[in-house]
C-alpha positions in Angstrom: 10.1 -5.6 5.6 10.1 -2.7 3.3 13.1 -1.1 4.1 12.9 2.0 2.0 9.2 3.1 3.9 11.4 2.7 7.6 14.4 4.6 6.4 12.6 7.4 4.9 9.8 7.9 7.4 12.3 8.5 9.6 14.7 10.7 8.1 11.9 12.7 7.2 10.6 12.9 10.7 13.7 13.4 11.6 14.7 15.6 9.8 11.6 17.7 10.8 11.9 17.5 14.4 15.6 18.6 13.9 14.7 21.8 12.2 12.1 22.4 14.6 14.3 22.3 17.7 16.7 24.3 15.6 14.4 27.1 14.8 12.2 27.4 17.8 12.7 24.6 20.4 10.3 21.3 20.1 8.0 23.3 23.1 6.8 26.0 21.1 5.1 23.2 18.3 3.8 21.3 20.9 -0.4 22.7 21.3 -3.1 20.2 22.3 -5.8 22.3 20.6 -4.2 21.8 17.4 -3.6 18.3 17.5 -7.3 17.9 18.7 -8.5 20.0 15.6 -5.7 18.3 12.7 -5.2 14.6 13.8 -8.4 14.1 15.6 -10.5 16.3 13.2 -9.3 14.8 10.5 -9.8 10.9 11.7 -13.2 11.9 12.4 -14.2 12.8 9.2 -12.6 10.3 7.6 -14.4 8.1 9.9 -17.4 9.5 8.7 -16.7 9.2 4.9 -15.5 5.7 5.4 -17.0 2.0 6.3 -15.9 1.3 9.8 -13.7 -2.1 8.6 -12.4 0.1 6.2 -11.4 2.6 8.4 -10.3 -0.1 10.8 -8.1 -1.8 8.2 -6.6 1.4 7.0 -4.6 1.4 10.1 -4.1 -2.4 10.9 -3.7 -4.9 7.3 -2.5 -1.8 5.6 0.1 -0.6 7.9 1.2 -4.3 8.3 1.9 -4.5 4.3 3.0 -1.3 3.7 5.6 -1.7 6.0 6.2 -5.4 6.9 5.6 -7.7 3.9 5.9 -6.4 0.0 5.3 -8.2 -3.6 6.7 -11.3 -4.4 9.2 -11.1 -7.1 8.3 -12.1 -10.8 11.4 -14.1 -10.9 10.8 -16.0 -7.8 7.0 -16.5 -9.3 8.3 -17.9 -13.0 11.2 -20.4 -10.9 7.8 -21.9 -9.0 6.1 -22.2 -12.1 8.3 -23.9 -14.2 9.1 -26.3 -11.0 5.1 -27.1 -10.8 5.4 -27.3 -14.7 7.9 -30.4 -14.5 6.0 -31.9 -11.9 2.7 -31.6 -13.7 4.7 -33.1 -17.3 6.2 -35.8 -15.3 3.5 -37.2 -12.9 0.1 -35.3 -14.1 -1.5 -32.5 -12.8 -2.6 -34.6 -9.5 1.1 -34.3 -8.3 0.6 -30.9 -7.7 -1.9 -31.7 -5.2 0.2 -30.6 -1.3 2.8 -28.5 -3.1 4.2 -25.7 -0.5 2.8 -22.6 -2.1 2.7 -19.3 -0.2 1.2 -16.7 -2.6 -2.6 -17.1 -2.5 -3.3 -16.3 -6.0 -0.8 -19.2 -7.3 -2.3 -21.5 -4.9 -5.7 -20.8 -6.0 -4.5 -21.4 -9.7 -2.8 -24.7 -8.7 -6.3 -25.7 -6.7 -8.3 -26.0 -9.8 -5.9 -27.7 -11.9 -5.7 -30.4 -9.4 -9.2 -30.5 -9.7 -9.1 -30.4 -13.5 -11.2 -27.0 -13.7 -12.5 -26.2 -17.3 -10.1 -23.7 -18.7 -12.9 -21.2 -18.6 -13.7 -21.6 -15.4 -10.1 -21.1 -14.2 -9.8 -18.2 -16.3 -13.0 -16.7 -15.4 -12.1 -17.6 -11.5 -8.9 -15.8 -11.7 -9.9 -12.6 -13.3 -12.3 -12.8 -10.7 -10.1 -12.5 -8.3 -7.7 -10.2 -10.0 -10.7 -7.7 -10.0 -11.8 -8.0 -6.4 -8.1 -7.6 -5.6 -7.2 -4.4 -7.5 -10.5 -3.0 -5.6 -9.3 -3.9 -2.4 -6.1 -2.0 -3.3 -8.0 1.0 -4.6 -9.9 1.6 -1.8 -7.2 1.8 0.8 -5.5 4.1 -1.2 -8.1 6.0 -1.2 -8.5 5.8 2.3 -5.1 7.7 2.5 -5.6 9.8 -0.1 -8.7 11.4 1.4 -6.7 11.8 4.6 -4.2 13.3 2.6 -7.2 16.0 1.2 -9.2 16.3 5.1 -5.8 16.8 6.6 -4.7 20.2 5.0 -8.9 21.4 5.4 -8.5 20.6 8.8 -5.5 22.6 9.4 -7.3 25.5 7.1 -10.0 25.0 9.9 -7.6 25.6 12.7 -6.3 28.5 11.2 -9.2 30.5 10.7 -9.8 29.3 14.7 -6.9 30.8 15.8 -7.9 33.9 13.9 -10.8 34.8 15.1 -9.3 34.2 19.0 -6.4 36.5 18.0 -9.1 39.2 16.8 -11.0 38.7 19.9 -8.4 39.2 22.2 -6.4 42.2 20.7 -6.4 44.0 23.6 -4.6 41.3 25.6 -1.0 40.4 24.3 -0.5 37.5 26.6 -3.9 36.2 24.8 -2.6 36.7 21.2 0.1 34.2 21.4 -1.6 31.7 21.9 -4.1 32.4 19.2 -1.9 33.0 16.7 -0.1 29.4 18.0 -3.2 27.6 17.0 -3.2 29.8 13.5 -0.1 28.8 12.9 0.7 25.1 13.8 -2.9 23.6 12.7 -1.7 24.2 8.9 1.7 23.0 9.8 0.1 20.1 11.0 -2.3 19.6 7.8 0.7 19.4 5.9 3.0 17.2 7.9 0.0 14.7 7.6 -0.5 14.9 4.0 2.7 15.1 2.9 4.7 13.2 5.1 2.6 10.3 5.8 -1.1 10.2 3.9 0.4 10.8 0.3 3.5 8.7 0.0 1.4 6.1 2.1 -1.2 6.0 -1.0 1.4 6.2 -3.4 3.6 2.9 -1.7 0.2 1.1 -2.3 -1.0 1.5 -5.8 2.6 0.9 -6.6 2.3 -2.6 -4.8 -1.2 -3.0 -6.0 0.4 -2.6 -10.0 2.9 -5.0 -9.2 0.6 -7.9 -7.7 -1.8 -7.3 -10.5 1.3 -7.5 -13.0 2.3 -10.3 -11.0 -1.5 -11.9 -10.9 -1.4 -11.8 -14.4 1.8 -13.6 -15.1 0.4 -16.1 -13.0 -2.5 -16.7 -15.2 -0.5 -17.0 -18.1 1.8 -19.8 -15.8 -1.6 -21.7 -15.4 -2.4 -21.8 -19.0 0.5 -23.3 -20.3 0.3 -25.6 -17.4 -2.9 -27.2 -18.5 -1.7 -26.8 -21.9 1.1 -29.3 -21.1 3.3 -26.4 -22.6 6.9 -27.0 -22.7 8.4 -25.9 -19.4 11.5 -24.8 -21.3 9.3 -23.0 -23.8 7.0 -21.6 -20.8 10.0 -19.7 -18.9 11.3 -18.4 -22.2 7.5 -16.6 -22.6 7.4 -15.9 -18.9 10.6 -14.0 -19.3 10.0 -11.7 -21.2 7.5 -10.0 -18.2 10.7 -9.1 -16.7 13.3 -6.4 -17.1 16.4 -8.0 -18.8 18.4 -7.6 -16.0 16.6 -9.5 -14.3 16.0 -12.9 -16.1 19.2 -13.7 -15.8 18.2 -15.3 -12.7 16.2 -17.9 -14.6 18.8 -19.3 -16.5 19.5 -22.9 -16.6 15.3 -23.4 -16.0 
């Protein structure tokens, strides 16, 4: 679980609510109409901008890794490669056949040096892959990022709404309350969406997507010098030096 999304979701929620309660009392922020116009309109839209397993994944797969799963760490990645490394220099690249391997892209890599893959076609198979991956990752952060754009529009929307009821009804107080409720809380609304779950949503996931990619690519590099019946020693010496110094202490004694 990523720890840092929970905690800061949140305190910022929290911290939000508090002020509101402080300031006015949680009733007075509480108006269907506007959540009907800013979280509703908004959805819709995006609905209509978006592919319907797109939209549908948005809110299910990229919820779930956003928030419960993360990146496997380089170092972790290198200490697996060298281990297949000594496997594949003692007993041949068959003996990798059945290894437990839990990242996908590894896996893959592993698969077609079992099956003694070209080196071409494993390279070519992997960028593949790499590609179709970072375009994956692009898109649902685009998903969120034109949230984070309808959201705010939406709210604009509202505004001008609540507006035109407060003109309308100048000659009734009890009317313009309301009104000017709607005017009010529909752009507050907008930018509680944007800013406080659309943006930093998008953000968490092209930072993940540029670490799986970095992460991909080390990989790649791990598969050549496998085939290459590279020195396993020598491989997490290269490998190492894709990770901040601080870090490859950890892959000492490899």
């Amino acid at each position: 679980m990523d720890i840092a999304t929970v905690i800061g979701f949140v305190a910022s929620m929290g911290l939000i609510l508090w002020s509101m309660d402080n300031s006015a009392g949680l009733p007075a922020f509480n108006d269907y109409t506007s959540y009907a116009i800013v979280f509703g309109g908004s959805l819709m839209v995006l609905l209509m901008r978006s592919k319907l397993a797109d939209f549908i994944n948005m809110f299910s797969k990229t919820i779930m890794k956003t928030v419960f799963s993360g990146v496997d760490k380089p170092a972790d990645l290198i200490e697996q490669i060298i281990e297949m490394a000594n496997i594949a220099r003692k007993d041949g690249l068959i003996a990798l056949e059945g290894q437990d391997i839990k990242n996908q892209f590894l896996s893959k890599g592993i698969g077609l040096l079992v099956d003694s893959t070209p080196t071409e076609i494993i390279d070519s198979s992997l960028e593949n892959e790499l590609a179709l991956m970072k375009s994956r990752h692009e898109n649902a952060a685009m998903q969120y990022r034109s949230w984070a754009d309808i959201a705010p529009a939406m709210g604009m929307i509202g505004t001008l709404c609540g507006l035109v009821g407060m003109l309308q009804n100048m000659s009734d107080p009890k009317a313009i309350g309301p009104a000017m409720a709607i005017a009010l809380l529909t752009t507050l609304y907008g930018a509680l969406v944007a800013n406080c779950i659309a943006k930093p949503i998008a953000e968490k996931l092209e930072g993940y997507s540029k670490d799986e990619s970095e992460n991909c690519e080390l990989i790649m590099e791990g598969i050549r010098g496998i085939q290459n019946g590279m020195n396993p020693r020598s491989m997490a010496d290269l490998l190492a030096t894709r990770l901040a110094p601080n870090d490859r202490a950890a892959l000492e004694g490899l």
